[in-house]
VEXMI-136964 format. One record per residue (C-alpha): residue in one letter; z, y, x. Coordinates in steps of 0.001 Angstrom, whole numbers, padded with zeros to 6 digits, always signed. Each point is the difference from the previous one (the first is absolute). Last residue first. Layout:
<pts>
AZYX/...
</pts>
This chain:
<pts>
X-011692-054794+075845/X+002024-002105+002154/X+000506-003257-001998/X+003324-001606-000121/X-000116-001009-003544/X-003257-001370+000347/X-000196-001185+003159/X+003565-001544-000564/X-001572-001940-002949/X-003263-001064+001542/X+001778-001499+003126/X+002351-002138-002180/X-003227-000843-001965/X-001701-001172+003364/X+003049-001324+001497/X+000972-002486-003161/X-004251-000937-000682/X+000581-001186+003435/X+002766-001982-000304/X-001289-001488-002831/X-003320-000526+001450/X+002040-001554+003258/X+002313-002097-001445/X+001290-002820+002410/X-000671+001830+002569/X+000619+003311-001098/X+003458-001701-001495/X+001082-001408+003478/X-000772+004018+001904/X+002797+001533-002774/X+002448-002295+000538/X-000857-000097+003613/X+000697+004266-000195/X+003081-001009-001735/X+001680-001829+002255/X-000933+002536+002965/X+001177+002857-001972/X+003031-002290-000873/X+000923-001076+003799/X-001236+003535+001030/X+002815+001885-002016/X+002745-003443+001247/X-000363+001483+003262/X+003615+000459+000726/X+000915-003024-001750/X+003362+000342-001723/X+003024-001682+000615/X+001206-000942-003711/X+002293-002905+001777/X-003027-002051-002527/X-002704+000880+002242/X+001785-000793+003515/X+000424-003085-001504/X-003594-000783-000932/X-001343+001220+003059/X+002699-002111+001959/X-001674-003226-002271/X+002226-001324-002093/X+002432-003290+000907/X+001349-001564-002698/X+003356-001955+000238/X+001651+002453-002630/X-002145-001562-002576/X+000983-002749+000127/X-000932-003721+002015/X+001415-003246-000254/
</pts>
């Protein structure tokens, strides 16, 4: 018969819940959501680019040096 306590996680897992933190966990989430970002321009590319080009237009305008 098997419970709960006879579960074996993965060490990544434990060392996760002890509340040991990553030391790169800042590039873990860039990275995470730089694919995020690369999976929806492929599956989406006018959308994603009608996103950057308006994105683009608005800080150009607001950020415009004259």
């Amino acid at each position: 018969m098997s419970t709960t306590t006879d579960v074996r996680y993965p060490s990544d897992m434990t060392r996760a819940s002890h509340g040991a933190m990553d030391e790169n966990w800042m590039e873990g989430t860039i990275r995470s959501m730089v694919e995020s970002v690369e999976d929806y321009a492929r599956r989406e590319p006018l959308k994603f680019a009608a996103w950057v080009f308006g994105i683009g237009f608005v800080l150009g305008w607001k950020i415009k040096p004259w």
